[in-house]
C-alpha positions, 0 to 999 in steps of 0.5 A: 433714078436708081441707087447711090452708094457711099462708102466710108473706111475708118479704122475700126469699122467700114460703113456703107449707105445706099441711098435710093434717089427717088424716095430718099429711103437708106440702108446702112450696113456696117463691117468690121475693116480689113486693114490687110486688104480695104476692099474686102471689108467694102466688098462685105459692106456691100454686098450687106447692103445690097442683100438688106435692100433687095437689090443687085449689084448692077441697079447701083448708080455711082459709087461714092468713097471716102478713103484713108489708104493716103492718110494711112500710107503717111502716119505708117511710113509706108509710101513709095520711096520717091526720087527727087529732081531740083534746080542746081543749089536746091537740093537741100530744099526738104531738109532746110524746110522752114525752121519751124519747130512745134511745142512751146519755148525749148520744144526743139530739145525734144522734138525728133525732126521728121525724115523728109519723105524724099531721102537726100540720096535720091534727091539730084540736081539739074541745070537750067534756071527759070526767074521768077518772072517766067523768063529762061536764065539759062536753058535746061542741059537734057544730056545732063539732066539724063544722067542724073535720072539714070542715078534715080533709076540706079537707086530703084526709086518707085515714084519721081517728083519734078520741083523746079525753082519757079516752075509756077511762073513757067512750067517748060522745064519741068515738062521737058524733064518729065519727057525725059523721065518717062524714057529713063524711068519707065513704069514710074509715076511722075508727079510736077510741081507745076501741075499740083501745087502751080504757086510760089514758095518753093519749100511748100510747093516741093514737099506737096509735090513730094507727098504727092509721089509718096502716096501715088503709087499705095492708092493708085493701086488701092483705086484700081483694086477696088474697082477692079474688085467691085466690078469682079462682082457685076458692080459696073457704076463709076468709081468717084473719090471724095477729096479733103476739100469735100468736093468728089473727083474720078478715080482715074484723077484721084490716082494721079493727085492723091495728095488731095484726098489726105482729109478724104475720111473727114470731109465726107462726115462734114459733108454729110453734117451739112446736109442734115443740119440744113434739113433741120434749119440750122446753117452755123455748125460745130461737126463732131465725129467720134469713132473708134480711133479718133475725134475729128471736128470743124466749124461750118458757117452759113452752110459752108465748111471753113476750107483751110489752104494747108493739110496737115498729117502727123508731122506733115503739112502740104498745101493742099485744100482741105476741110478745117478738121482737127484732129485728136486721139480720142475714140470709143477705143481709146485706151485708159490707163494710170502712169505709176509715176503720176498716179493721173488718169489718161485716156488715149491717144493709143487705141485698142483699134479693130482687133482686139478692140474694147474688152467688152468686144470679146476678141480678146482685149483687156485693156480698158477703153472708153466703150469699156467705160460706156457698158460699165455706166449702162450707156450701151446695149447689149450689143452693136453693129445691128447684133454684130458685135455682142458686148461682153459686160462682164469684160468691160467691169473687169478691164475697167477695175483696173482704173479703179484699183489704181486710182483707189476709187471705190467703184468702177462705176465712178472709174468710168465716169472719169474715163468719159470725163477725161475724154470729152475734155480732150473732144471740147478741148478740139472744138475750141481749137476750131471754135475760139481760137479762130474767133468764134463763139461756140454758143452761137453754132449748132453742135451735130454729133455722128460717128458711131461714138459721138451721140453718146458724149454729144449731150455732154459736149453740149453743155461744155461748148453750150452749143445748142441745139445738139442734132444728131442725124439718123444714123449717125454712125455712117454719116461719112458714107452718107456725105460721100453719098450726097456730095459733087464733083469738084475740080480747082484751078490756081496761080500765083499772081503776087501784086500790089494792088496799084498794080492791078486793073479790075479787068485784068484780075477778072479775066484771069480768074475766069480763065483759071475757072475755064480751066476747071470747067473743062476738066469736069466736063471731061468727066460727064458734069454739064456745064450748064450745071456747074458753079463757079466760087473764086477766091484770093489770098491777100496779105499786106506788102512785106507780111509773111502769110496771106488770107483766103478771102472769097470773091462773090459774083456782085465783087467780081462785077462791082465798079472798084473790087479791090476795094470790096476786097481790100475791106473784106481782108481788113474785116477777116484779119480784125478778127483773126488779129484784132489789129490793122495795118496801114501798108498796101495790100497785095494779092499772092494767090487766085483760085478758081473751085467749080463744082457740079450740081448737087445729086437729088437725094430726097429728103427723107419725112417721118409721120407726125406722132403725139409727142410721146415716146411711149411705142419707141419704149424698149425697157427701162433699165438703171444709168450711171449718171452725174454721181449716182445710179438713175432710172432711165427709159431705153428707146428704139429710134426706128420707131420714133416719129417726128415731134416726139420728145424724149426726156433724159435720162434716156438712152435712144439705140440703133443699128449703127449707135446709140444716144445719150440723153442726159437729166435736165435735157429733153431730145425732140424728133424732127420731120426729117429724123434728127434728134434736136437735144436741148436744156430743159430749163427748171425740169427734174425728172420725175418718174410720175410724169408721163411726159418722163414715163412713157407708159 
């Protein structure tokens, strides 16, 4: 069957995984990223991979990527500068926006308002109306409509979106005016309404469709120079994008909808939790990835990422499926630091990032970063990335001192202590976020930590969220690459349907969805999926009549085919708004929105099975060595997890290492090897450590 390749760039490094299909056997590599140009570090990544594998360029199958040049081109304001067309009396539609302003009571006194990625001086305004029943009110004027394109081409703009009041309900004029600019506007992309976002709300269908332009022409020209490059060097396997809703798409499809893949980097670690936490037996998760920059989590239910319909980047929110991942600035390069005014330890959001990295990297770094406070407490070996990156423990106390100077505490062992402490509260405080918050009780999810900074603080995020078991994947950090490796085409289709539902008839609900998923059918048979493989999940969004927001409610085959779906429907949403809520409403219920997602199969991927050992850890045993853990100094066994075997258990303290990171088992927890390579942490109820036993002591 060959070879598969998933490909993940983060901020601080790049990670790729081969995964062979027959024997489900993996190579990792991991690179430092190359922010200039992103196909450089992917490049190395491969062709490190590849030389480790034994194989060439040419036996890969697919290449599977999960990229942040969308994300990235929006946080560092560098998108395209995007020309605007409105119906007539809209064109202030980006700058009204919706009157919301974040932070609590007052917060607008100090909150900048964000420039909309569309400037009002490329904004213009065309005659012709649609109502919004999809009926003509007046005809579109194309004399008219040319001269304010030329005022856009006059004004250099590098990307065109098309918003038309109520395109959703007919899209005639913004088609007609898309011709029209691809005369006057040559070269540009052009992004319509009607095509990304074909449903009601005129604010949010305009700014995703504007955000859409924005990023067009950055990962366009990012997709067509890796491809490009890859097969510059005999790669000849297509080129597949991970979306945010974790679903994967062409790159030739990913160009033209970027706004789809602003979540693409965290989708594939949710992807590839999935994956791993199902081969453990565990369907109900909390995902944890920390890496270099940040901590991305979600919550996933019955095996399912919770797919939010809005995604949201620094200060913008398109609507656009996403995997629900929050997001913090909390990462192994997380930089500590004392404000004089407060004399209050902080850690993050800001970053010591790829260059110059933690001071114990040696690349010239002096600030004190949470990897920093990781060598300080003797968490970390000596060195990381498979001996890539050699640790420079001398740097790491220095910069680390600082801290303890400043907050006058008498060692920079304890300085580190509260460095980690500080930042897993900011990590647990992310997981209520997903958690909680939305009605759910963490203690009833597995945790499963990746990244390559997450399975050092995943014991300690265990006891704060009492979320056990906490799994830790093999090779945990390149998980991202590993989800990009193991997941399916996706495609989706959507309208708006806006009715009561006395004004609906079970057999027209029915065929509308099924027509909104032929749709989506066609598209990914275009793309080499059968059909015959393909499945199909429907979904509504209900609201009751007169609310102001609606809620995504899934309809299963057994809905669809009932006698009165509606009404297993309208039960549904009372259910899901009791517990976002905790009231009802008497009013009548409406459904806005349909959405037709249909996804193709599932690669066979074999699972990987380790041979069975004794239970004891004792041939993994690397060296014994002296931790930093809940206040004082303690002996600690350091293990290589390449030599594990399924049903050992590893009793803390104890620190388990290899080639892409490195876990943390804390006192009174013990780390058990399942068949597939997972370590499974959980309390050990009543357990001290004692040296003398050799379940704690490996000979």
């Amino acid at each position: 069957m060959g070879y598969r390749l998933g490909v993940d760039v983060g901020g601080t490094f790049t990670d790729v995984l081969l995964v062979d299909q027959d024997s489900g056997a993996t190579h990792r590599a991991k690179t430092p990223s190359t922010p200039h140009d992103q196909s450089l570090g992917v490049l190395a990544g491969v062709r490190k991979v590849c030389l480790e594998a034994g194989i060439d360029l040419s036996e890969i199958d697919r290449v599977l990527h999960g990229t942040t040049v969308a994300t990235n081109a929006i946080l560092e304001g560098r998108g395209a500068r995007v020309g605007l067309v409105t119906t007539t009396g809209f064109r202030q539609v980006l700058q009204i926006a919706r009157s919301y302003v974040p932070g609590g009571l007052a917060g607008w006194i100090i909150w900048p308002k964000p420039e909309p990625l569309a400037a009002l001086e490329n904004t213009v305004e065309v005659g012709g109306r649609i109502a919004a029943d999809g009926s003509e009110v007046e005809p579109l004027d194309p004399d008219a409509a040319r001269t304010a394109l030329r005022r856009l081409a006059d004004n250099d703009v590098q990307a065109l979106t098309i918003a038309l009041i109520n395109a959703y309900a007919n899209d005639a004029h913004e088609v007609a005016l898309g011709a029209l600019a691809a005369e006057e506007l040559p070269g540009i992309p052009i992004s319509l309404s009607s095509r990304v976002l074909p449903e009601m709300r005129e604010y949010e269908r305009t700014v995703t469709t504007v955000a859409n332009s924005y990023v067009q022409p950055e990962v366009a020209r990012y997709v067509r120079n890796l491809d490009d490059t890859l097969r510059g060097h005999h790669l000849r396997a297509p080129l597949s994008i991970l979306r945010s809703d974790g679903g994967l798409t062409s790159a030739d499809k990913a160009a033209e909808n970027p706004v789809s893949l602003l979540l693409s980097g965290p989708a594939g670690g949710v992807t590839g939790a999935v994956w791993f936490a199902g081969q453990a037996g565990h369907t109900d998760l909390l995902t944890f990835d920390m890496g270099g920059t940040s901590t991305d989590v979600a919550l996933v239910l019955d095996g399912t990422p919770r797919i939010g319909r809005e995604t949201t980047v620094a200060d913008l929110t398109v609507r656009a499926s996403s995997v629900d991942v929050r997001t913090v600035g909390a990462g192994g390069g997380s930089i500590a630091h004392v404000p004089e005014l407060t004399k209050a330890l902080r850690v993050g959001p800001q970053s010591a990032g790829a260059r110059p990295g933690p001071a114990a990297y040696g690349h010239g770094g002096i600030a004190p970063t949470v990897t920093d406070a990781n060598v300080v407490l003797g968490y970390l070996p000596d060195a990381l990335a498979g001996g890539e990156i050699r640790l420079d423990r001398a740097a790491a106390h220095a910069a680390v001192d600082t801290i303890a100077k400043a907050m006058g505490l008498g060692s920079a062992q304890e300085a580190a202590a509260g460095i980690v402490d500080i930042v897993n509260e900011n990590m647990f405080g992310a997981l209520r976020l997903v958690s909680v918050q939305q009605g759910f009780d963490p203690r009833d999810f597995a945790l499963v930590a990746f990244g390559g900074a997450g399975p050092l603080h995943a014991n300690a995020l265990g006891r704060l969220t009492g979320a056990w078991p906490v799994i830790v994947p093999p090779s945990p950090g390149v998980l991202c690459a590993y989800g990009d490796a193991t997941t399916s085409a996706r495609d989706e289709s959507a309208r708006t349907l806006a009715r009561r539902f006395a004004l609906i008839d079970a057999d027209d609900l029915r065929a509308m969805l099924d027509e909104l998923a032929a749709g989506a059918r066609e598209r990914l048979v275009a793309e080499g999926v059968d059909a015959a493989t393909q499945e199909t999940r429907y979904e509504v969004d209900i609201r009751y009549h007169g609310q102001g927001f609606e809620i995504p409610i899934t309809v299963s085959p057994e809905t669809l085919a009932d006698e009165d779906p509606l009404g297993l429907l309208g039960a549904a949403f009372d259910a899901e708004h009791q517990r976002l809520f905790s009231f009802l409403l008497t009013n009548e219920k409406e459904i806005i929105n349909l959405r037709a997602t249909v996804t193709g199969p599932r690669p066979r991927v074999a699972a990987r099975t380790l041979p069975v050992g004794t239970g004891s850890p004792r041939h993994a045993l690397v060296r014994r060595t002296e931790i930093w853990v809940d206040g004082a100094f303690a002996d600690a066994a350091i293990y290589d997890r390449d030599r594990l075997l399924a049903e050992d258990v590893v009793v803390g303290p104890a620190v388990i290492t290899e080639m892409d990171s490195t876990t943390l088992v804390l006192p009174g927890h013990a780390a058990t090897v399942d068949a597939g390579g997972c370590l499974l942490i959980r309390p050990r109820a009543d357990h001290r450590f004692d040296p003398a036993d050799p379940a704690d002591t490996p000979e």
